[in-house]
N, C-alpha and C positions, 0 to 999 in steps of 0.2 A: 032651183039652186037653194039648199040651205042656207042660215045664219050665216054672214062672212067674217062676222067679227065679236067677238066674246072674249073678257079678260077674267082672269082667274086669279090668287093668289095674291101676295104681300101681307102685312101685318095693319089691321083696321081699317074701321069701315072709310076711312078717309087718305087711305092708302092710292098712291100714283103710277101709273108705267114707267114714266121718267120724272124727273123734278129738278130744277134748278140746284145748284151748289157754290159754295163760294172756295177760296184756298186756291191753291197751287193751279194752276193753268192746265196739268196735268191731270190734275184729280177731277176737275171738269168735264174732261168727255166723260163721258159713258158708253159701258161696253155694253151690245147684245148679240145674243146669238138667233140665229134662222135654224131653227130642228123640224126634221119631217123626214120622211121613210128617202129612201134609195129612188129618187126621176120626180120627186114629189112635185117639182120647180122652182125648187131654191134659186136658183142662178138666175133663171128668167123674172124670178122679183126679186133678188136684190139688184140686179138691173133698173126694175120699173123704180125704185126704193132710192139708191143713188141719183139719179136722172131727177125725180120730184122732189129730192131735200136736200137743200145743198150744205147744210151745216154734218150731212150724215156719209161716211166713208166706208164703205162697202170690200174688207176684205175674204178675198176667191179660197175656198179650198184647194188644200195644198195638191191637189191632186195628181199634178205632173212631176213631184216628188216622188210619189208613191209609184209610179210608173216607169222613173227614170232613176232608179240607183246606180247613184255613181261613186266610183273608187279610182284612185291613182292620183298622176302628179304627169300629165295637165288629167283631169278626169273624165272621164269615158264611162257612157250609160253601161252597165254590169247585168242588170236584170229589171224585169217589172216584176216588183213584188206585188203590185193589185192582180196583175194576173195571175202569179205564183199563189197566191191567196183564193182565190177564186176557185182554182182548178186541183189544189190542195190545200182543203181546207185545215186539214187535221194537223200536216205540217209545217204549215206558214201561217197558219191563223197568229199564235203569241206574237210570231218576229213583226207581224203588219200591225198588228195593236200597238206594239213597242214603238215602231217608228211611226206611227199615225199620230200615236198621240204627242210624241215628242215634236213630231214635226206644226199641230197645233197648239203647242207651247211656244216653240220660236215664234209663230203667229202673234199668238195674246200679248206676249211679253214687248212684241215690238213697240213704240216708243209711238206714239199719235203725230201723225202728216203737220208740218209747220202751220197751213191751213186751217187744221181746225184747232190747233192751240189761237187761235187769233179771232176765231170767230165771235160773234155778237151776241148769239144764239146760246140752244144746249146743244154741243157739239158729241155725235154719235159715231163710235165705230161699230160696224157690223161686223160678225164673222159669221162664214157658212158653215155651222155646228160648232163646237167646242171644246175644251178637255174633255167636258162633262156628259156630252152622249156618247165622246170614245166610249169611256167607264163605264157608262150605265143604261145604253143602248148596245152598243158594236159588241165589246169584250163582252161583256153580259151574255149578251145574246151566243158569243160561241162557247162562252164556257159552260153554257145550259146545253148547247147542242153536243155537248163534247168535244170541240175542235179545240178548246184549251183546256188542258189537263189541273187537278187541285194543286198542284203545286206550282205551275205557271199563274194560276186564277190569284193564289197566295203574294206572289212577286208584283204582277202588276198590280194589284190594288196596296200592297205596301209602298213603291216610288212613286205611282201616283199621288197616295195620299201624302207622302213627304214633299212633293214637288207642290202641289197646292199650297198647303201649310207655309209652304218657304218664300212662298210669293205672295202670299196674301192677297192684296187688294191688288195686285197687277194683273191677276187672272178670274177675279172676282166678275162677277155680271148684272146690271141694274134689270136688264128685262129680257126676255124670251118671246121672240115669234114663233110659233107653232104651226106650221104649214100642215092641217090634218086632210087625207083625203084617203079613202079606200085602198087597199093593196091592188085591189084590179086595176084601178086606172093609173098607180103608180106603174104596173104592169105595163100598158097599153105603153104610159108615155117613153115607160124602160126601150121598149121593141122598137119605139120609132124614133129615140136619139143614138140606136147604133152603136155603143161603145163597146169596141169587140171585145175589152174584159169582162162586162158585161152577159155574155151568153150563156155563160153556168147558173146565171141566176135564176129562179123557179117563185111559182108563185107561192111556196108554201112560205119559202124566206122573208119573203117580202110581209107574208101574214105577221111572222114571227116579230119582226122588229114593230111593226104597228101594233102590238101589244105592248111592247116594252115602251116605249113612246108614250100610249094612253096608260101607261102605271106611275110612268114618271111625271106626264105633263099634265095629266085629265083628270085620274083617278086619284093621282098623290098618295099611292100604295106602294112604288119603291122604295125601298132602304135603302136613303139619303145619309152619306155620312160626314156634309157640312154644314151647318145650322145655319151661312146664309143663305144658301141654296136652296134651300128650305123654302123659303120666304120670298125668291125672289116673283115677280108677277109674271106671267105668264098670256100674251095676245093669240089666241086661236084665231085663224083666218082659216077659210073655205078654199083647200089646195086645191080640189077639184076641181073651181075655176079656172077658164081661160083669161088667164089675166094679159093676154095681148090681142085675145080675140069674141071673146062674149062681149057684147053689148050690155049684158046686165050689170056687166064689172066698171065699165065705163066712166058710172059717174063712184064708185068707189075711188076708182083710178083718180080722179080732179080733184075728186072733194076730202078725201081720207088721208089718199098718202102724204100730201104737203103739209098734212095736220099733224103725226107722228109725233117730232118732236116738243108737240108741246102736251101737256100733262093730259093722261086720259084718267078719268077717275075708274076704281072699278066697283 
């Protein structure tokens, strides 16, 4: 097993993953996001991640949104656009960006659990990915493939960038886990959780977003166009672990995760 744990980025050499703050109750959590390719095991560690810290709140990708559009009055599932997407790309790629990432804006924007406004701690909200691999993993990625057209590519990164802007620090991010692991065993774990939108997916796609991933989070060669984002740090863990079943992970498991929220130097 490789290195499982490596931090990157922030500003100086005395720079933090997280840090204490003082003000508003609100301005005290901090937010982060969990980014890694498509089966990488985000869910199965923010699982492990919630369960060993309890100042930290773990919210799920919206993903039964994307599955379940609904219209009318009372409302009734209409279509699954992840599978609409899936099976046409060329077609529903923009309309699923559109709503993906709006739908991870009601996410960021919501308002922190009474619980950890009260906590003792530095209290954490997790989210599984962000506005910001919508934009510069997901979209990205099909408007390189062509499945979003320059003029759709034009649109979304215009209300995206206006919707940032307009929320400032409500969507802003103290730290980033990077769940890195190969495309093949993101493959492998694709095939064995079954998720029948899931079947159109090939391994060459799965190649494609773990470059954009490593330009964004590794390499620091994507054209970033928020200066905190910039900046923010960045924790690489070893996705390729079995983080519920290697023994090697074990004492990561004990001795690491309860330690998160308190400052990691990089």
């Amino acid at each position: 097993m490789t290195q499982l744990l490596h931090v990157t980025g922030g500003s100086g050499s005395h720079a933090r993953f997280l840090s204490s703050s003082s003000g508003r109750s609100d301005f005290r959590v901090k937010r982060v996001s969990i980014e890694g390719n498509i089966a990488v095991g985000k869910s199965t560690f923010a699982k492990l991640l919630q369960s060993a810290c309890s100042d930290w709140e773990v919210v799920a990708e919206p993903v039964s949104k994307w599955q379940n559009i609904k219209s009318g009055s009372p409302q009734t599932t209409v279509s699954n656009l992840l599978q609409m997407m899936y099976k046409e790309p060329e077609r529903w790629s923009y309309t699923f960006q559109t709503f993906s990432c709006m739908s991870r804006f009601r996410t960021q924007l919501q308002p922190p659990p009474a619980h950890l406004l009260k906590s003792e701690g530095t209290p954490v909200q997790v989210y599984e990915r962000s506005i910001y691999s919508d934009r510069y993993i997901f979209a990205l990625n099909m408007f390189e493939l062509g499945c979003i057209n320059d003029t759709e590519w034009a649109v979304y990164q215009d209300w995206h960038s206006l919707l940032v802007e307009q929320f400032g620090h409500q969507v802003e991010l103290e730290g980033i886990i990077y769940l890195r692991a190969s495309p093949e065993k993101c493959m492998e774990r694709l095939k064995l959780r079954g998720r029948s939108e899931e079947k159109e997916v090939e391994l060459d796609y799965l190649k494609k977003l773990h470059i954009q991933h490593e330009k964004w989070l590794v390499e620091k060669s994507a054209e970033i166009h928020f200066e905190k984002l910039k900046n923010v740090p960045v924790l690489q863990l070893d996705g390729s672990a079995e983080f519920l079943t290697d023994p090697k992970v074990r004492q990561f498991r004990s001795d690491f995760l309860p330690s998160l929220p308190a400052s990691v130097p990089l």
